[in-house]
C-alpha positions in Angstrom: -12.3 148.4 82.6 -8.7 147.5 83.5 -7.3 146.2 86.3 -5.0 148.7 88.1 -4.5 147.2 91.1 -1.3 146.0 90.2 0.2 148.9 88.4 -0.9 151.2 92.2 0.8 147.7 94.4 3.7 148.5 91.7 4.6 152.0 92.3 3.3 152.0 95.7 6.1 149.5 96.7 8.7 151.6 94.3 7.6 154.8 96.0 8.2 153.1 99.2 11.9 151.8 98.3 12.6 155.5 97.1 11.6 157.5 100.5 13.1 154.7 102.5 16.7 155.3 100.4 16.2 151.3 99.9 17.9 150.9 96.3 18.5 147.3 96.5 17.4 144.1 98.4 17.3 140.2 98.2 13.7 138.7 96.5 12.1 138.0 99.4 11.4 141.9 99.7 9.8 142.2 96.5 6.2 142.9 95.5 4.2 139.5 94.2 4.4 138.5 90.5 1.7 141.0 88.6 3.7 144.4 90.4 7.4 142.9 89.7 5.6 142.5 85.7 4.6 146.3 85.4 8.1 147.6 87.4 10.2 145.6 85.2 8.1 146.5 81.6 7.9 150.0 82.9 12.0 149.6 83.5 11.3 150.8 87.3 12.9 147.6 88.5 15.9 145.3 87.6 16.6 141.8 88.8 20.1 140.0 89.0 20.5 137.0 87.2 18.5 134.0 88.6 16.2 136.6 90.6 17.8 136.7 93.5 18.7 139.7 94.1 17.1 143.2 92.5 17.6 147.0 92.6 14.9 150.1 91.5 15.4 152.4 88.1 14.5 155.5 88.4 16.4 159.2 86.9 19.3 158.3 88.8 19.6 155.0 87.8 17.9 154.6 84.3 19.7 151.6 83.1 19.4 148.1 84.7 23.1 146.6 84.4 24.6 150.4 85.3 22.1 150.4 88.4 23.2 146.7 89.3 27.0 147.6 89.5 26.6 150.4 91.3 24.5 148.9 94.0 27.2 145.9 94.2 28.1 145.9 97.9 24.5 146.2 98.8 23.0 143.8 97.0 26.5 141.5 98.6 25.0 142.8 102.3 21.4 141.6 101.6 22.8 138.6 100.1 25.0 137.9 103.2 21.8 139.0 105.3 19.9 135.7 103.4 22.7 133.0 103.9 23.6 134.3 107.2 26.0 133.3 109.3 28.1 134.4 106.2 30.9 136.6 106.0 33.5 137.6 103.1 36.5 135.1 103.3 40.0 134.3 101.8 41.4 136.9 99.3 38.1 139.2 99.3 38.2 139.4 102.9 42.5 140.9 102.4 41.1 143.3 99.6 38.9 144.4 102.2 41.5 144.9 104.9 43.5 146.8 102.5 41.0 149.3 101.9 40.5 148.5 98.6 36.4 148.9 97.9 36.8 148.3 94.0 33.7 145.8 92.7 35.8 142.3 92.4 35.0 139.8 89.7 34.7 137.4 91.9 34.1 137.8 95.6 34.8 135.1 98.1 32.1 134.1 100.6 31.5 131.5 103.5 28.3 130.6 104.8 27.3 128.3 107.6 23.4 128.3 106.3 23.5 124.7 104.9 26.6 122.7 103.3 25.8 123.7 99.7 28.3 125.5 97.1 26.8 128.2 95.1 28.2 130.6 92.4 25.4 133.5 92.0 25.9 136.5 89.7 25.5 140.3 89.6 25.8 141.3 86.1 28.2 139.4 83.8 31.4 139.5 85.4 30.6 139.6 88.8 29.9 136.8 90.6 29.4 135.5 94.4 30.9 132.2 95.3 29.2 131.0 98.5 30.9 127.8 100.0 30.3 126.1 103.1 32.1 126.5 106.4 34.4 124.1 107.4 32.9 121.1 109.4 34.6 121.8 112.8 33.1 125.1 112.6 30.0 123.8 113.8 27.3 126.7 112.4 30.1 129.6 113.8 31.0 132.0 111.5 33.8 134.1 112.9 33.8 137.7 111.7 34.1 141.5 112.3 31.7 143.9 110.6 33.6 146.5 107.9 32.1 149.6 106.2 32.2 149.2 102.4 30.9 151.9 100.6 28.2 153.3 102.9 27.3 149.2 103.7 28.2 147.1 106.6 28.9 143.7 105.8 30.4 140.9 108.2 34.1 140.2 107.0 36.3 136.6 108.6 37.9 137.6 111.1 42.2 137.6 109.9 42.9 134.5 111.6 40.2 132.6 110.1 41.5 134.7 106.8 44.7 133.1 107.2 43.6 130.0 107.0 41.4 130.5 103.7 44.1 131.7 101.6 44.5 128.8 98.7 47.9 128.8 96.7 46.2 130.1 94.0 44.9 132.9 96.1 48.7 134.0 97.0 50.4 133.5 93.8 47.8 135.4 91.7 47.8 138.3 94.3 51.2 138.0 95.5 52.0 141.7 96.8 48.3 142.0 98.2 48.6 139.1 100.5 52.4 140.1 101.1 51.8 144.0 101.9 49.0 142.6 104.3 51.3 140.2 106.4 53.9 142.4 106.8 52.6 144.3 109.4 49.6 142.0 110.5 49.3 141.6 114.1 47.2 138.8 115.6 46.2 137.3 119.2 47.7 134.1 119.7 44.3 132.6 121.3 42.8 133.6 118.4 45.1 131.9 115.9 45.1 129.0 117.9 41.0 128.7 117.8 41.0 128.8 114.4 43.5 126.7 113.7 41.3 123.9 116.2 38.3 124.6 113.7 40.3 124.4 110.6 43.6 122.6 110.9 45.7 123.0 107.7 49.4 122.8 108.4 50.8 123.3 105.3 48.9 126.1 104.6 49.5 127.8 107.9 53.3 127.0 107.6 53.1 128.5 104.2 52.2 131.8 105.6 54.6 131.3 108.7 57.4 131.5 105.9 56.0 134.7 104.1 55.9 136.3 107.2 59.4 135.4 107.8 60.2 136.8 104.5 58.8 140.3 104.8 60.3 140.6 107.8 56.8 139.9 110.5 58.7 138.1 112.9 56.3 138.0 115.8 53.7 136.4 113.3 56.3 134.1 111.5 56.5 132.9 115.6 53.3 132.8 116.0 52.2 130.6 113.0 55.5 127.9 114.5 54.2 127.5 118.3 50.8 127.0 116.9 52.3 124.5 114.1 54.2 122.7 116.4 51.8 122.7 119.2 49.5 120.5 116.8 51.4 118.8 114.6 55.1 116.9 115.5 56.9 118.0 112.0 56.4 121.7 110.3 56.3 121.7 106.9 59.5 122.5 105.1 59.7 125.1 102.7 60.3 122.8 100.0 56.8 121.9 100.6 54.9 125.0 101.1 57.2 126.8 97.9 58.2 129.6 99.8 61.2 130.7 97.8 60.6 128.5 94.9 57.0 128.5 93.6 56.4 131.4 95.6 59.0 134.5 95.6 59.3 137.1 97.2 60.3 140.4 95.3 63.2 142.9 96.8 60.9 145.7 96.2 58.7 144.1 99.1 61.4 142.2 100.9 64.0 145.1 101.4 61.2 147.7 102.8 60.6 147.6 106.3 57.1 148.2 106.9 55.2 151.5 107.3 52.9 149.4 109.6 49.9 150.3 107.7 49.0 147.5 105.1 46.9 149.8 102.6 50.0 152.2 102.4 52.6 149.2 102.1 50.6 148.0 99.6 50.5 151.4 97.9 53.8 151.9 98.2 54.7 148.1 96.2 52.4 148.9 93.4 54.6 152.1 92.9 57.8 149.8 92.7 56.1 147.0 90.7 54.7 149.8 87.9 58.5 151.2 87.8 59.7 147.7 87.1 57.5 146.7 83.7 57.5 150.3 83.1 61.2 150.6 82.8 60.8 147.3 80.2 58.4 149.1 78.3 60.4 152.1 77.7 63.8 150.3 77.3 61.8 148.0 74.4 60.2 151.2 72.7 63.7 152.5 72.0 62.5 156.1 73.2 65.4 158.6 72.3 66.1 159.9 76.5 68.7 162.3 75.6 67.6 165.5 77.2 67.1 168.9 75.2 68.4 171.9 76.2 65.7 173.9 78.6 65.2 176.8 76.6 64.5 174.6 73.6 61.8 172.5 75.7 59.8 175.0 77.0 59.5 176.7 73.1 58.1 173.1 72.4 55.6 173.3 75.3 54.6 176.9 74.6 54.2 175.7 70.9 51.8 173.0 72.4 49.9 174.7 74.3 46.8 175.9 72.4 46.0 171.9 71.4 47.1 170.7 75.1 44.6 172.8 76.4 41.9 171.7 74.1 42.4 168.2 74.6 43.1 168.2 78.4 40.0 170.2 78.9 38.0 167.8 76.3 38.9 165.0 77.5 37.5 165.9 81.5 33.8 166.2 79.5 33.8 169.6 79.0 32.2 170.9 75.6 34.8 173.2 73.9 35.8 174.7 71.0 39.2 175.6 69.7 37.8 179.2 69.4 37.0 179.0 73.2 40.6 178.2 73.5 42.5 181.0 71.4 40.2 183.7 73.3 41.0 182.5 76.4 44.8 182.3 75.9 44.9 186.2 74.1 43.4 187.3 77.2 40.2 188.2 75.4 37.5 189.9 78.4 35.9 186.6 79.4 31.8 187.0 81.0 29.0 185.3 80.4 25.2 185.4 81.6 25.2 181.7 81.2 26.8 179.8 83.8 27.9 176.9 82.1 29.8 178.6 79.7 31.2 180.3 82.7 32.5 177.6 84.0 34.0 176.3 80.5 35.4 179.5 80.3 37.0 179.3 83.8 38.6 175.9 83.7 40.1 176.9 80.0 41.6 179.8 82.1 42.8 177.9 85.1 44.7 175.1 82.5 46.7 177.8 81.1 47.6 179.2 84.5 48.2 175.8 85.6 50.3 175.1 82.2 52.2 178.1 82.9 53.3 177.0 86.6 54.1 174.0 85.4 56.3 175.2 82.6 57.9 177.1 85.7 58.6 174.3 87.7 60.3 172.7 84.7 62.7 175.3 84.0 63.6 175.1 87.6 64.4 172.1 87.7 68.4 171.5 86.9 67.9 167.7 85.5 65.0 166.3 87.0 62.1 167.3 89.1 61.7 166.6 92.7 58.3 166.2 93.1 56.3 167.9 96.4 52.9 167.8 98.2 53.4 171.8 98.1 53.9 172.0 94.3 51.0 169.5 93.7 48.8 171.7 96.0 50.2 174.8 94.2 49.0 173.3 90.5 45.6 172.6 92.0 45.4 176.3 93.3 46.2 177.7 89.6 43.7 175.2 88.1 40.9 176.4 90.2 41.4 179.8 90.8 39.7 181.3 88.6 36.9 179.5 89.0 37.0 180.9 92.9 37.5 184.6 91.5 34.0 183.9 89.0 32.2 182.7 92.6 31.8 179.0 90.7 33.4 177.5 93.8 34.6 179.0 97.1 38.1 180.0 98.5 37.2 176.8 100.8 37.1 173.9 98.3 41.0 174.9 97.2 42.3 174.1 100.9 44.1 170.9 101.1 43.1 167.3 100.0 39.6 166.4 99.6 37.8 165.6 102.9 34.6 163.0 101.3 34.9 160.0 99.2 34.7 160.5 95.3 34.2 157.7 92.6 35.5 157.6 88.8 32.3 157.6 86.4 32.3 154.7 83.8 34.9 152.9 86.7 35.0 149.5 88.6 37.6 151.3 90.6 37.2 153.3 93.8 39.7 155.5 94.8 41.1 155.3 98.7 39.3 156.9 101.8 40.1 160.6 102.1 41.5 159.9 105.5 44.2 157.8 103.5 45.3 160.4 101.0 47.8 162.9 102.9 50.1 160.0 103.8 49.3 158.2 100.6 50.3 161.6 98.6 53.9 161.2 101.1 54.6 158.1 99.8 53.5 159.3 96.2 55.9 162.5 96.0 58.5 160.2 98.2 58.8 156.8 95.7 58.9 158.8 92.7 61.8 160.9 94.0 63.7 157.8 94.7 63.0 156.3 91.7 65.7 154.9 89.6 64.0 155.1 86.5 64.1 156.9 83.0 61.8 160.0 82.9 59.1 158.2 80.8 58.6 155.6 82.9 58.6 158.4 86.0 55.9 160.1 84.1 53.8 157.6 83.4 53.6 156.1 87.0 53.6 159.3 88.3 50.7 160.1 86.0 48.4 156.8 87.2 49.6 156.7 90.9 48.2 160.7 90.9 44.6 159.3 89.6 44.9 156.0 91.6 45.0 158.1 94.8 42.6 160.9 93.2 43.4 163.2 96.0 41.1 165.8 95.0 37.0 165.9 94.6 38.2 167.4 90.8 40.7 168.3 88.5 42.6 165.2 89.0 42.9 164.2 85.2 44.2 166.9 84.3 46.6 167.8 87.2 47.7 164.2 86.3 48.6 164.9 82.9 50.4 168.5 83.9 52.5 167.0 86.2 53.4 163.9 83.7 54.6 167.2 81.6 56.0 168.4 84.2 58.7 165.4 85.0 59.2 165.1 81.1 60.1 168.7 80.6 62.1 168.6 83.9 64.0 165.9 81.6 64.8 167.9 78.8 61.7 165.8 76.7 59.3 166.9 74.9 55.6 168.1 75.9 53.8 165.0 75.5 49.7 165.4 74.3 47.2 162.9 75.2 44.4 163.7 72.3 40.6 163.6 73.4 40.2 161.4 70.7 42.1 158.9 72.3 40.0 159.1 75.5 38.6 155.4 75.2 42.0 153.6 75.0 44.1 155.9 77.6 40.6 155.6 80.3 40.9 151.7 79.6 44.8 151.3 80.1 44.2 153.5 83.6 41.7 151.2 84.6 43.8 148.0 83.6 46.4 149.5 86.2 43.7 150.4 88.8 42.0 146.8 89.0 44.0 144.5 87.1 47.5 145.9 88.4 48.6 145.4 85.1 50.6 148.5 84.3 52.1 147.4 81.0 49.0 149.0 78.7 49.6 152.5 80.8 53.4 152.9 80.8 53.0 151.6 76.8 50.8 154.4 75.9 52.5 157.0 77.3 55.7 155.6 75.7 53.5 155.8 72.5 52.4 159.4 72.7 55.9 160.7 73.9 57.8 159.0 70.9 54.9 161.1 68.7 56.1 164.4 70.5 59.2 164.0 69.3 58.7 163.6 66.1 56.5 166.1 65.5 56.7 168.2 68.4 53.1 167.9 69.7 
């Protein structure tokens, strides 16, 4: 007779992790070698690579490297929890401080558990790097604890931060560490203790000089008295390469702070995307000269039909391009089944949407000025009928979303919800002062609208209207970004979103709005 003691220890300890809402932990927690056998054959349990991490399958998490990622920053806490005192250090810890809870492929961590180095991994691509604490930290690990997607995980304190950040760390995340110092504000005492423990003058007068530059002047003091209280000669900047190795661009340089780092920081990724954007589009040799109105908004209407199609395909929803014609002649639309309910409603609220967008164009007397109210406005039309068919309430369509929301199939996560009314400011603000062509508008406009994904839905496609919108506004052409081309246009968003490279994004737009105007769709 078989044994099933194992296979009951096995889902006994699963069932356990499941009621307790425990979806990952580090291998000490995990049944002995017979139950982790079944859970793993039986695909009820997946270990990270080298075992020492693992999280539970199940219907919400079938698939072992999908259920890894997504439990990233709690298998990081019970990781931390095992080499503690640790805590997140150099430019993990500033990512952190920004707000910014994207999965990292690397994430920097200090521990003061022993004096070995470690690099540990997740799935492919993500990795841990543990190193020790410096000497004079004598077993102290100075941190703050930060909330990172529903975890709590110790995080260096910023003066210890400080004086983490390698050269490499600055230069190959220039505007993150700059947008952070500019309106950092630190205790002296506490600069000054961890300078004792870590004493690196030319590191500190490194950032003493970048603070200088974006205009920090209390830290930029700071950083000196401590220099100079320890050492007899401050580091030049000939040494440190403020200026030389290390410049500082205008677009950070020349703005005085909003005193929040996350929305500085927002705000300079605006300003960098214009820059390669406006490359991009001056390379593509892009015809700019503006149609007349009435000619532009035949175009759109003339696009309309296979706009809606794709727009609507594209967000997942199963269509047809008979669902489409019906719903723009006005044909009675009811169903019994509520899915195709709600296929029909979203076809319905596009073309209302379209339609206020096409509005807004032919308004606008050579460029549109871009508004919280006319962004809220589109979302309204998109939606609407959805309210009137009782598929959502009147409540959902009031204001910016109020919980957090992730991209599926994305590394990226999109800002608090407490951070999108003034992120949406500076959104609608940058891109009016802009002084860029209308692609190159669009195209930012188009990513920064997703990157801030100021709404629980709808956000793809309110994206691509108001990209139509600014085009049209510019006497250009309707521009359609085909379902079909779903894979390439997701994976130059998500270049932008993690990689801050913009160049793949601001290209493919360029590409599909040099195809409208040659053949008009």
């Amino acid at each position: 007779m078989a044994d099933t003691a194992p296979r009951d220890a096995a889902l006994a300890w699963w069932q356990e992790q499941i009621e307790r809402e425990k979806y990952a932990g580090a291998a000490e927690d995990l049944p002995d070698a017979a139950a982790q056998r079944y859970l793993r054959e039986n695909e009820l349990l997946a270990l990270t690579p080298g075992g020492w991490g693992w999280v539970v399958l199940g219907p919400a998490n079938p698939e072992a490297e999908s259920a890894l990622r997504q439990n990233y920053w709690r298998l990081v806490g019970e990781l931390l929890r095992t080499y503690a005192p640790a805590a997140i250090d150099r430019i993990s810890a500033v990512r952190l401080f920004m707000g910014e809870a994207s999965t990292p492929p690397l994430l920097h961590v200090t521990h003061a558990s022993s004096a070995s180095e470690r690099k540990l991994e997740i799935v492919p691509g993500l990795s841990i790097s543990l190193r020790p604490a410096p000497a004079r930290a004598e077993g102290r690990i100075q941190s703050e604890r930060m909330q990172v997607d529903g975890v709590a995980l110790p995080v260096s304190s910023p003066a210890r931060v400080l004086l983490s950040l390698t050269v490499t760390d600055i230069r190959d995340h220039r505007d993150m560490v700059l947008t952070w110092l500019q309106s950092l504000v630190l205790a002296q005492p506490e600069l000054e203790a961890a300078y004792e423990r870590d004493p690196r003058p030319v590191l500190l007068a490194r950032i003493g000089h970048l603070a200088e530059a974006v205009g920090n002047r209390r830290l930029a003091e700071q950083v000196s008295r401590v220099v100079n209280a320890f050492h007899r000669n401050r580091p030049s900047r000939t040494i440190t390469g403020v200026g030389r190795a290390l410049v500082i661009p205008p677009y950070i340089s020349a703005q005085p702070s909003l005193r929040e780092p996350w929305l500085d920081r927002f705000r300079a990724k605006l300003a960098r995307a214009a820059e390669v954007s406006a490359q991009i589009v001056r390379e593509s040799g892009i015809d700019l000269t503006p149609a007349p109105t009435r000619a532009v908004l035949a175009q759109a209407r003339t696009a309309k039909a296979e706009d809606t199609y794709h727009s609507t395909t594209i967000e997942g929803y199963r269509i047809t391009r008979e669902h489409v014609r019906a719903v723009l002649a006005g044909a009675p639309l009811d169903s019994p089944d509520r899915a195709e309910m709600e296929r029909l409603m979203a076809l319905k609220g596009y073309s209302q949407a379209f339609e206020r967008t096409l509005a807004f164009a032919g308004a606008a007397d050579g460029g549109v000025r871009l508004s919280e109210p006319m962004v809220l406005d589109l979302y309204v039309e998109l939606w609407g009928p959805s309210v009137d068919a009782q598929i959502m309430t009147a409540a959902e369509l009031r204001g910016w979303r109020q919980a957090p929301v992730y991209i599926r199939g994305s590394a990226y996560v999109p800002p608090s919800s407490g951070k999108v009314p003034q992120m949406m400011r500076v959104w609608a603000d940058s891109l009016n002062d802009m002084e860029v062509d209308a692609v190159s508008r669009a195209a930012i406009a188009h990513w920064a609208f997703v990157h801030v994904h100021p709404f629980m839905d709808g956000n793809g496609r309110l994206s691509r209207l108001l990209m139509n919108l600014i085009l049209c506004g510019a006497g250009l052409p309707w521009t359609i970004i085909r379902a079909e081309e779903r894979r390439e246009y997701f994976d130059a968003l998500e270049q932008a979103d993690i990689r801050e490279n913009y160049a793949p994004f601001a290209r493919f737009v360029a590409t599909r709005v040099a195809r409208a105007q040659e053949s008009g769709s």
